[in-house]
PDB file with SEQRES, HELIX, SHEET and CRYST1 records, atoms N, CA, C and O in Angstrom:
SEQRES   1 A   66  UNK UNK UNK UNK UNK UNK UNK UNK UNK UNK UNK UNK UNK          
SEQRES   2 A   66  UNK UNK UNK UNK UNK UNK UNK UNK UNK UNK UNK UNK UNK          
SEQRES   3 A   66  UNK UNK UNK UNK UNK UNK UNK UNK UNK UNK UNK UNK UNK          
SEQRES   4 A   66  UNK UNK UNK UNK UNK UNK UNK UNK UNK UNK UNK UNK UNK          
SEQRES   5 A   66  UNK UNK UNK UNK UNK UNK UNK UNK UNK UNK UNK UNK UNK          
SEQRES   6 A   66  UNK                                                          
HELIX    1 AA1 UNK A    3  UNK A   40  1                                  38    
CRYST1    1.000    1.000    1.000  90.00  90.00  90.00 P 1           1          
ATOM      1  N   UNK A   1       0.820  26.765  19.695  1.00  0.00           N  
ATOM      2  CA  UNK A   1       2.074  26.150  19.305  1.00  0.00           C  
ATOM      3  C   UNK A   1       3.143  27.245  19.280  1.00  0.00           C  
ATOM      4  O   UNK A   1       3.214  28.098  18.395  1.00  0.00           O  
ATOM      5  N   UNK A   2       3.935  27.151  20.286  1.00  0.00           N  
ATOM      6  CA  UNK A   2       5.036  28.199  20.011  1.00  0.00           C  
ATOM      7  C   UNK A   2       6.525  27.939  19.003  1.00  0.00           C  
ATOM      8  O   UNK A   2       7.194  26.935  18.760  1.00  0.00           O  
ATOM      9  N   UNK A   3       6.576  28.666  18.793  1.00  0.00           N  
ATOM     10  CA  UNK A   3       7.932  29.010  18.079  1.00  0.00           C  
ATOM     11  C   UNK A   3       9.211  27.500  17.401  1.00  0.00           C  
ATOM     12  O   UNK A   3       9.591  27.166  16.279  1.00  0.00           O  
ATOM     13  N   UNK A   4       9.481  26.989  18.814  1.00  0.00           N  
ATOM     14  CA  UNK A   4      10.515  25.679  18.694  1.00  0.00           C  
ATOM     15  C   UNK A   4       9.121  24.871  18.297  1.00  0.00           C  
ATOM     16  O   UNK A   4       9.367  24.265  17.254  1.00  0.00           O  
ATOM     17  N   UNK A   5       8.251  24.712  18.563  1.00  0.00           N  
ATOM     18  CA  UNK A   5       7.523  23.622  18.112  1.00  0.00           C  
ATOM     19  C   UNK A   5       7.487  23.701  16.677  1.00  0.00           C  
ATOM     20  O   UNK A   5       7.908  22.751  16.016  1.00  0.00           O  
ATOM     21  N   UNK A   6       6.884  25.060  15.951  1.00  0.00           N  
ATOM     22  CA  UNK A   6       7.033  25.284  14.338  1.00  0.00           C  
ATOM     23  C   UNK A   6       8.257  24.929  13.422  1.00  0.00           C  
ATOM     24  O   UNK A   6       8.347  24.516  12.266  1.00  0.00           O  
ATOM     25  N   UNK A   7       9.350  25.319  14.600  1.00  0.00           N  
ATOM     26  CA  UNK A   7      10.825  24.925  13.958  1.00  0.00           C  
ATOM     27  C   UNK A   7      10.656  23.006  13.732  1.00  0.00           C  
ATOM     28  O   UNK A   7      10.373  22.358  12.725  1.00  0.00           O  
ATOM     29  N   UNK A   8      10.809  22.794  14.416  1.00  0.00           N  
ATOM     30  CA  UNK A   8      10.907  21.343  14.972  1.00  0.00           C  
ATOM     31  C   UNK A   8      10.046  20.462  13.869  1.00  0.00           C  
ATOM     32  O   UNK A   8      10.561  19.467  13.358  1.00  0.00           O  
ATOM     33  N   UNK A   9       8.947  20.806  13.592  1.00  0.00           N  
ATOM     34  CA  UNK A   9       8.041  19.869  12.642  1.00  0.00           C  
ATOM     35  C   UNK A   9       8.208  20.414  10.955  1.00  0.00           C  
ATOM     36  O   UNK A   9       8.024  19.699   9.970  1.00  0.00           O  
ATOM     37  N   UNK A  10       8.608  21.884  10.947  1.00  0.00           N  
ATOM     38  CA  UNK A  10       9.293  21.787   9.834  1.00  0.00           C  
ATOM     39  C   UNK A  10      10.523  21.264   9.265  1.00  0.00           C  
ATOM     40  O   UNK A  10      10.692  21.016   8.071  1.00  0.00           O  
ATOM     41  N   UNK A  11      11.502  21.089  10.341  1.00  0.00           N  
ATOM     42  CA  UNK A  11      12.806  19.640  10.166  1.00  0.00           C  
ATOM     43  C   UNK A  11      12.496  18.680  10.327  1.00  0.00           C  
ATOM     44  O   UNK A  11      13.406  17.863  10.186  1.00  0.00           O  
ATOM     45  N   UNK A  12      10.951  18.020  10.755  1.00  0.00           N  
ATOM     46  CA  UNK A  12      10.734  16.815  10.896  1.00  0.00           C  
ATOM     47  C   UNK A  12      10.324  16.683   8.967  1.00  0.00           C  
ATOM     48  O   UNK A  12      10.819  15.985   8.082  1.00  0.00           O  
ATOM     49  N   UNK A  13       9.287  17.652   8.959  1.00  0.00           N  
ATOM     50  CA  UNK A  13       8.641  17.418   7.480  1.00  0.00           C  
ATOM     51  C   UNK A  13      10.230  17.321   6.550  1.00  0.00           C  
ATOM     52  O   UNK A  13      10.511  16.525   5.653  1.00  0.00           O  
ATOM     53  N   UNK A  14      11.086  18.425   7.138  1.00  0.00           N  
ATOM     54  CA  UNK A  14      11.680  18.157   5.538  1.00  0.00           C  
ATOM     55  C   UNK A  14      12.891  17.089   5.567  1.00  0.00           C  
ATOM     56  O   UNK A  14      13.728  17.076   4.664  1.00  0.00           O  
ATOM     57  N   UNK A  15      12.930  16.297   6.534  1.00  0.00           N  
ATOM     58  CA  UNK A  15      13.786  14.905   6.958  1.00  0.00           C  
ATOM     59  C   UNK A  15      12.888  13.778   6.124  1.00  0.00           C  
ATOM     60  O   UNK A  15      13.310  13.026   5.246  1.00  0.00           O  
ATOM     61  N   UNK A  16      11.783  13.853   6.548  1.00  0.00           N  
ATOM     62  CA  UNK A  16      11.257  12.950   6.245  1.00  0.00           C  
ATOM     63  C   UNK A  16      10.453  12.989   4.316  1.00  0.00           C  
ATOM     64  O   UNK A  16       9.922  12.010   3.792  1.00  0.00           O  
ATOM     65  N   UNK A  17      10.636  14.586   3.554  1.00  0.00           N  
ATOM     66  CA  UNK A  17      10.889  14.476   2.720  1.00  0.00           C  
ATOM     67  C   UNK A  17      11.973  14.103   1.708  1.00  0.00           C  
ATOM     68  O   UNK A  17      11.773  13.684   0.567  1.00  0.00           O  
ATOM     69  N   UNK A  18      13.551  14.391   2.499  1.00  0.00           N  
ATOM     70  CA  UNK A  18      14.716  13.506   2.218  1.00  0.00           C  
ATOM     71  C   UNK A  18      14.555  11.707   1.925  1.00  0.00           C  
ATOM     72  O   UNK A  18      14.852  10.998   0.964  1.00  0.00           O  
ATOM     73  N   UNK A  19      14.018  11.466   3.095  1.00  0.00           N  
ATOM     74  CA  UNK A  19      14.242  10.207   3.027  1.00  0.00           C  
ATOM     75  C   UNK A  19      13.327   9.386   2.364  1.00  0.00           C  
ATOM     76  O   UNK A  19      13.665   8.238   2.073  1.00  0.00           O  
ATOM     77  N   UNK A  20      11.984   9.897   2.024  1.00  0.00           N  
ATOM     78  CA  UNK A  20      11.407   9.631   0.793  1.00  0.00           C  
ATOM     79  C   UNK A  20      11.702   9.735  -0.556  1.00  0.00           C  
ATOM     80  O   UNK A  20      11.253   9.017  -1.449  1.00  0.00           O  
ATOM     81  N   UNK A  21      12.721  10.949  -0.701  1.00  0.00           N  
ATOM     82  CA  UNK A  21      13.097  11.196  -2.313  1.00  0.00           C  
ATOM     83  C   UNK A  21      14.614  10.060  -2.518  1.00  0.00           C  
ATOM     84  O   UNK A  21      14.950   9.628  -3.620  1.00  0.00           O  
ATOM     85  N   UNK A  22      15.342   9.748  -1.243  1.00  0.00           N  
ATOM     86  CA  UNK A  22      16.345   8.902  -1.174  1.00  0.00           C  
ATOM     87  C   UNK A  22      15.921   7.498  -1.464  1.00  0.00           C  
ATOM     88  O   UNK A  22      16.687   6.767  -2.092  1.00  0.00           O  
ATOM     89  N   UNK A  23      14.365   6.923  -0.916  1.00  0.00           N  
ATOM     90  CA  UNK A  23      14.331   5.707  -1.149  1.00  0.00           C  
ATOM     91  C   UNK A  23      13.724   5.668  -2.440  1.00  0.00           C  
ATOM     92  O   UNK A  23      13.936   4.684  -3.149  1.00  0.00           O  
ATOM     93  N   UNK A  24      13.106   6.463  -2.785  1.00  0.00           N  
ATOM     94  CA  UNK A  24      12.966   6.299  -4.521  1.00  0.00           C  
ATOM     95  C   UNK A  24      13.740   6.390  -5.626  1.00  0.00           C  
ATOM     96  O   UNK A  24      13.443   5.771  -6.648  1.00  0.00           O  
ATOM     97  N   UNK A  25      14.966   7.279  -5.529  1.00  0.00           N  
ATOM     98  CA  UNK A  25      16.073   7.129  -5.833  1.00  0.00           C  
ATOM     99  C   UNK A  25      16.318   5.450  -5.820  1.00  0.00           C  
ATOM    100  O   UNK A  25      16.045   4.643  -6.708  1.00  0.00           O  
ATOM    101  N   UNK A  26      16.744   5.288  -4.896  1.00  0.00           N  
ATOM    102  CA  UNK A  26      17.181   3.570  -4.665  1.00  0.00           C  
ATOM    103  C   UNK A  26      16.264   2.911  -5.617  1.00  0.00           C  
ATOM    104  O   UNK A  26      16.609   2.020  -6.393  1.00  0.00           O  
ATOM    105  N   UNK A  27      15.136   3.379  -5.517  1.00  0.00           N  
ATOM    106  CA  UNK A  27      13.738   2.177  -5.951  1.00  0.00           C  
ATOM    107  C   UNK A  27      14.026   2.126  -7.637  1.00  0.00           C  
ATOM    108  O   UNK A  27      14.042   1.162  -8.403  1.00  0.00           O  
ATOM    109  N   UNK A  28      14.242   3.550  -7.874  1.00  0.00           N  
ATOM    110  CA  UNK A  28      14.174   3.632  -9.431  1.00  0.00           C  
ATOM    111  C   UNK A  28      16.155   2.851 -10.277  1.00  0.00           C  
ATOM    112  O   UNK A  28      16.252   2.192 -11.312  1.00  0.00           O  
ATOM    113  N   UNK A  29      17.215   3.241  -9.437  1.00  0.00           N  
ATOM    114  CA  UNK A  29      18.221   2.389  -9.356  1.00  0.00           C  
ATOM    115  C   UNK A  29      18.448   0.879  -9.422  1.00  0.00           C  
ATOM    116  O   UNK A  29      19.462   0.289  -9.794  1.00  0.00           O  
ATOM    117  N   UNK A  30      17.110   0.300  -8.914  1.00  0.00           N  
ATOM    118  CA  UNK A  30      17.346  -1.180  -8.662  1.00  0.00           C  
ATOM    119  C   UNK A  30      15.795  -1.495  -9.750  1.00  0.00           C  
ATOM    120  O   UNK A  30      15.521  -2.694  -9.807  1.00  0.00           O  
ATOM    121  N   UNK A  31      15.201  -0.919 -10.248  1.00  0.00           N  
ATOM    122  CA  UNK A  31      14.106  -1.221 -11.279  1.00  0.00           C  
ATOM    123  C   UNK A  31      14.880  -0.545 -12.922  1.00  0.00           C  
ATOM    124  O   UNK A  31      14.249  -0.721 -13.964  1.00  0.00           O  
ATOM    125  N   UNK A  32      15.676  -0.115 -12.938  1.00  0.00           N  
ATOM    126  CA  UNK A  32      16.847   0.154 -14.080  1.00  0.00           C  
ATOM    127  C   UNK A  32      17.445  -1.083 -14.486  1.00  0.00           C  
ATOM    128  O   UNK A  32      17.211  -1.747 -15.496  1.00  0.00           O  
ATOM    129  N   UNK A  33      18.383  -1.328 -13.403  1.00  0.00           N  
ATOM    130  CA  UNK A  33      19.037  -2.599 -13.090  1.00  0.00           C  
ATOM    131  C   UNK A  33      18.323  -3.432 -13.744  1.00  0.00           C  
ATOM    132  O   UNK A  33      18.700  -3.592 -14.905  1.00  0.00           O  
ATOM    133  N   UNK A  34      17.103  -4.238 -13.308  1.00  0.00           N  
ATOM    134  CA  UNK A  34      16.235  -4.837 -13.067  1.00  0.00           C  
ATOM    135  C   UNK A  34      15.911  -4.814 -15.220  1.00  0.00           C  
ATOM    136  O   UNK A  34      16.247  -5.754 -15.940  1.00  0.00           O  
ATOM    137  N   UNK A  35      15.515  -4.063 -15.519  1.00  0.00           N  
ATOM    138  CA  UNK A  35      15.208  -3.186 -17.062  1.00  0.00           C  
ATOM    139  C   UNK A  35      16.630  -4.027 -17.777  1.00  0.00           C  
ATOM    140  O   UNK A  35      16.657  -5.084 -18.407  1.00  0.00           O  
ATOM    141  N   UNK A  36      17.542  -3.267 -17.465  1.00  0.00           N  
ATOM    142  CA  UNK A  36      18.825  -3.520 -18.588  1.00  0.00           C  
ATOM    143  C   UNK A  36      18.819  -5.180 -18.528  1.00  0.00           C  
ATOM    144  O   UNK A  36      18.832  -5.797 -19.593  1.00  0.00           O  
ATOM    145  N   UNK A  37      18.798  -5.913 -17.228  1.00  0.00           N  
ATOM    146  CA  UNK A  37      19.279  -7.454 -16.548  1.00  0.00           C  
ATOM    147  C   UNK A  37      18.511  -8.077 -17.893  1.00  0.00           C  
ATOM    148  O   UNK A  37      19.025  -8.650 -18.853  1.00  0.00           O  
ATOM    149  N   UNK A  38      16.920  -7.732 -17.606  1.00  0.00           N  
ATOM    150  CA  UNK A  38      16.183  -8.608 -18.444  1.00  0.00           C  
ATOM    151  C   UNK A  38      15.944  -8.457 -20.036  1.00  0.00           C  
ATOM    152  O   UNK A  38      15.370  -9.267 -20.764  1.00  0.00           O  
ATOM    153  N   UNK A  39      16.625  -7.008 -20.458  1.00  0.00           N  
ATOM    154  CA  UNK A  39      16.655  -6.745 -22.028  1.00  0.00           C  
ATOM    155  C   UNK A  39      17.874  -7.601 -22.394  1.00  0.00           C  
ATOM    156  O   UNK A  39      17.915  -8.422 -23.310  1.00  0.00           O  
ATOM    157  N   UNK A  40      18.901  -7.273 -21.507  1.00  0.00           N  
ATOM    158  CA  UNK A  40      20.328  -7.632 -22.195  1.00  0.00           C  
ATOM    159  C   UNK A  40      20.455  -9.616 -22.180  1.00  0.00           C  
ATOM    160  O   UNK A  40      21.161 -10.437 -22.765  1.00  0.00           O  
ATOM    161  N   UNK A  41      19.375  -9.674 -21.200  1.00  0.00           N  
ATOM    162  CA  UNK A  41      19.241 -11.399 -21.202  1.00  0.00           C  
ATOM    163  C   UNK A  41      18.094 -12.388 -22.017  1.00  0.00           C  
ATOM    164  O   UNK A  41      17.891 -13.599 -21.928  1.00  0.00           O  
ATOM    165  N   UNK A  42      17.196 -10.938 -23.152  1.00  0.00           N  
ATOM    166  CA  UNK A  42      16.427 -11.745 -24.032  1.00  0.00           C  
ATOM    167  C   UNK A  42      14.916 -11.696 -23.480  1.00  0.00           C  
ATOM    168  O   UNK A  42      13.949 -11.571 -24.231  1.00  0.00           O  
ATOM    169  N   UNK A  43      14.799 -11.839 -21.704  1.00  0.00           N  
ATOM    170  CA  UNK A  43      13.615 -11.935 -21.486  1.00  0.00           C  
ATOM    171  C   UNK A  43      12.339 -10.878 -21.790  1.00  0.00           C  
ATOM    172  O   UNK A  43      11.116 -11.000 -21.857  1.00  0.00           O  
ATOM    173  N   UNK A  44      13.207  -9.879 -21.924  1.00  0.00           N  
ATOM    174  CA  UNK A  44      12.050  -8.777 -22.490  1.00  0.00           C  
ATOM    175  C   UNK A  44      12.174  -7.960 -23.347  1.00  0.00           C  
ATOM    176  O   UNK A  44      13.386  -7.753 -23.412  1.00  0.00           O  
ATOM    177  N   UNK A  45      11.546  -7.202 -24.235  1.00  0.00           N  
ATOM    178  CA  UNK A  45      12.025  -6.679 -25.474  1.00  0.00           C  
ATOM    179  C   UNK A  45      11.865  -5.372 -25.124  1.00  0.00           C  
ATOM    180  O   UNK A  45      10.961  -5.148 -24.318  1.00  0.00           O  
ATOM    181  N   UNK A  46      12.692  -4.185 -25.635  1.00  0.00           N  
ATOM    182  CA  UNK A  46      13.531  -3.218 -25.434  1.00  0.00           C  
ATOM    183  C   UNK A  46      12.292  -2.187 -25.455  1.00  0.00           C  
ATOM    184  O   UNK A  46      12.219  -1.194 -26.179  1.00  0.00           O  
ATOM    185  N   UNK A  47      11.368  -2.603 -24.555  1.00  0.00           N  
ATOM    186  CA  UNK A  47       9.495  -1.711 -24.761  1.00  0.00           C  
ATOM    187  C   UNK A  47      10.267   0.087 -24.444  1.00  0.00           C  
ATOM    188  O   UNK A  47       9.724   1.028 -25.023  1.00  0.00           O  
ATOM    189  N   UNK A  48      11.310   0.324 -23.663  1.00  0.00           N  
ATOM    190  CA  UNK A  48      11.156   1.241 -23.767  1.00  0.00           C  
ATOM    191  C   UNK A  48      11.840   2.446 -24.617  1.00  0.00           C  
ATOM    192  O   UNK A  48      11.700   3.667 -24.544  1.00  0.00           O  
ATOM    193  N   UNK A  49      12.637   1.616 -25.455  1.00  0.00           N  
ATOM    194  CA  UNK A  49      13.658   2.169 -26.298  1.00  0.00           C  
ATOM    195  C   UNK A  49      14.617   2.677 -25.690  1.00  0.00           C  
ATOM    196  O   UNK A  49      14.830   3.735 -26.283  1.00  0.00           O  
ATOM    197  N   UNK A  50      15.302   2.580 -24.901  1.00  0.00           N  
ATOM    198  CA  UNK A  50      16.322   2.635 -24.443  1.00  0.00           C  
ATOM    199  C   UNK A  50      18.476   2.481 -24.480  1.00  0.00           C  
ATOM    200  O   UNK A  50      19.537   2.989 -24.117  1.00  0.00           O  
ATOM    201  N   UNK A  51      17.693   1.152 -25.373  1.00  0.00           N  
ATOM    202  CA  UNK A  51      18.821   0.784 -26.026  1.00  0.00           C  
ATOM    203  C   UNK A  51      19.734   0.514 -24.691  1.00  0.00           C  
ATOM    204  O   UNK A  51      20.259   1.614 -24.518  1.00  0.00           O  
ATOM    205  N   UNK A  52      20.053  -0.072 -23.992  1.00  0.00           N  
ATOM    206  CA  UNK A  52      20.996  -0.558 -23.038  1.00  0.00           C  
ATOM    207  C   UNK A  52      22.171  -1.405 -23.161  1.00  0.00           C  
ATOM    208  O   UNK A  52      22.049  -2.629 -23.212  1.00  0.00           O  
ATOM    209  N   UNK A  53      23.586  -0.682 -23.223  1.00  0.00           N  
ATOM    210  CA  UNK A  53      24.680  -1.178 -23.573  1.00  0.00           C  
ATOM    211  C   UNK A  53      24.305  -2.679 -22.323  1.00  0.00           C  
ATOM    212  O   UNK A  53      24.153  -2.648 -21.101  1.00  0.00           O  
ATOM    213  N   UNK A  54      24.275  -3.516 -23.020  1.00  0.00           N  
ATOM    214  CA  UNK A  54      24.752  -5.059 -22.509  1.00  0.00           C  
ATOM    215  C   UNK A  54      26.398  -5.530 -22.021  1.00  0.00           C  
ATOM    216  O   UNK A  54      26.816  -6.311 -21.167  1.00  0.00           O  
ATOM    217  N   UNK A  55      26.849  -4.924 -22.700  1.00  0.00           N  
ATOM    218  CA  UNK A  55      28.654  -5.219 -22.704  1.00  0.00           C  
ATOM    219  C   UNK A  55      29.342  -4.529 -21.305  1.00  0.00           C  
ATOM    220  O   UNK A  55      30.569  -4.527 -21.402  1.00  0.00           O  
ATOM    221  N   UNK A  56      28.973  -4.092 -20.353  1.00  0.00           N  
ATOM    222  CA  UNK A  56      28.529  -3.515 -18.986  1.00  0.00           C  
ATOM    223  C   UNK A  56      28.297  -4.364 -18.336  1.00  0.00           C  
ATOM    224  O   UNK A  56      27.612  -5.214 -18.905  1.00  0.00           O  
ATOM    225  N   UNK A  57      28.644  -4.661 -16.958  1.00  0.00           N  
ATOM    226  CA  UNK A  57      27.797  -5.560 -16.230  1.00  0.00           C  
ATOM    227  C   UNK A  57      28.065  -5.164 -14.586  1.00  0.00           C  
ATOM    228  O   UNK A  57      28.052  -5.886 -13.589  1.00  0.00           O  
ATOM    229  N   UNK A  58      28.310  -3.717 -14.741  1.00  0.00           N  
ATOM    230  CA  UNK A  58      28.330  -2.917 -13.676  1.00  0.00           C  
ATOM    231  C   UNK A  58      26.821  -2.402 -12.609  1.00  0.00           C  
ATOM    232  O   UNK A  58      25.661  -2.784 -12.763  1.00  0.00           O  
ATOM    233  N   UNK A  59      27.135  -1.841 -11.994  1.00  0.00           N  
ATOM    234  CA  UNK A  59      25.636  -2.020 -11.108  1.00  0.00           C  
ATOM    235  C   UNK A  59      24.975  -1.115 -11.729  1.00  0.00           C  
ATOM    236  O   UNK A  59      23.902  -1.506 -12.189  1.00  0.00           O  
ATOM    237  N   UNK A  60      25.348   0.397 -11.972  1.00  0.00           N  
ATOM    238  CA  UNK A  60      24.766   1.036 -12.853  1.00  0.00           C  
ATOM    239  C   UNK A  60      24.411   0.646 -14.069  1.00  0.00           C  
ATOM    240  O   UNK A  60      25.170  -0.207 -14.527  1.00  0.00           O  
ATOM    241  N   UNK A  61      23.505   0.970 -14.781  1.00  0.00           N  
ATOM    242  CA  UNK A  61      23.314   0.497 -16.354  1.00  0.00           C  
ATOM    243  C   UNK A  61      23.296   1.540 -16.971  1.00  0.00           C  
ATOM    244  O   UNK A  61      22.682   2.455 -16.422  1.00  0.00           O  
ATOM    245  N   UNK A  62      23.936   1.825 -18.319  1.00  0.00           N  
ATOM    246  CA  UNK A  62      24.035   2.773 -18.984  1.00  0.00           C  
ATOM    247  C   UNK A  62      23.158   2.128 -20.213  1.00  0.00           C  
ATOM    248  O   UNK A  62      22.889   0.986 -20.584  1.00  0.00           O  
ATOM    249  N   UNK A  63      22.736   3.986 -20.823  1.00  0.00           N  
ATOM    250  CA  UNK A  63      21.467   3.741 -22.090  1.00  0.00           C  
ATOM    251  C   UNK A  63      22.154   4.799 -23.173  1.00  0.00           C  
ATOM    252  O   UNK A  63      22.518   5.969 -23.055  1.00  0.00           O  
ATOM    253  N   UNK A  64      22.165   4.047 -24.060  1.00  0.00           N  
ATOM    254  CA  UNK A  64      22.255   4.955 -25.495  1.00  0.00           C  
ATOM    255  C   UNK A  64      21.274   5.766 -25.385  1.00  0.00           C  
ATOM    256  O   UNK A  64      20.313   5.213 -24.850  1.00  0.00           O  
ATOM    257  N   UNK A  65      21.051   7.083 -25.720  1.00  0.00           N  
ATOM    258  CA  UNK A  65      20.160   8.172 -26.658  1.00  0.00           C  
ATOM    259  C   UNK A  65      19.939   7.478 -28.115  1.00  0.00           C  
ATOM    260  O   UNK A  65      20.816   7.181 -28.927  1.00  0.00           O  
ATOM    261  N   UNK A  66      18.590   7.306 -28.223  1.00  0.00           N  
ATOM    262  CA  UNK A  66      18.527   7.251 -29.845  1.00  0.00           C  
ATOM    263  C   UNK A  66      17.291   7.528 -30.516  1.00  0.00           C  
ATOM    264  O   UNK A  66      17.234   7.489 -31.745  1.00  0.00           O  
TER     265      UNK A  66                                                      
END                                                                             
């Protein structure tokens, strides 16, 4: 294996480590969402202590410290 080949699969590996840490990003963004939707609507109780301002209804969800 010469030289450009070593280059080449180490920008493949670390592309394709981007775009794994990007879609989990997303994954953990839309399972937040998902968290605040169903505390602030009763269906589930606040298991993780979080405390999630309800009064928000922005895509992000914001959490009290407590």
């Amino acid at each position: 294996m010469n030289r450009l080949q070593k280059i080449l699969i180490g920008l493949a590996v670390v592309v394709v480590i981007g775009l794994v840490g990007q879609a989990d990003f997303k994954h953990e963004q839309v399972m937040s969402k998902e968290y605040r939707d169903n505390v602030c609507g009763g269906y589930w109780p606040d298991y993780q202590h979080l405390k999630p301002s309800c009064k928000s209804k922005g895509t992000i969800p914001t959490f009290t410290s407590g």
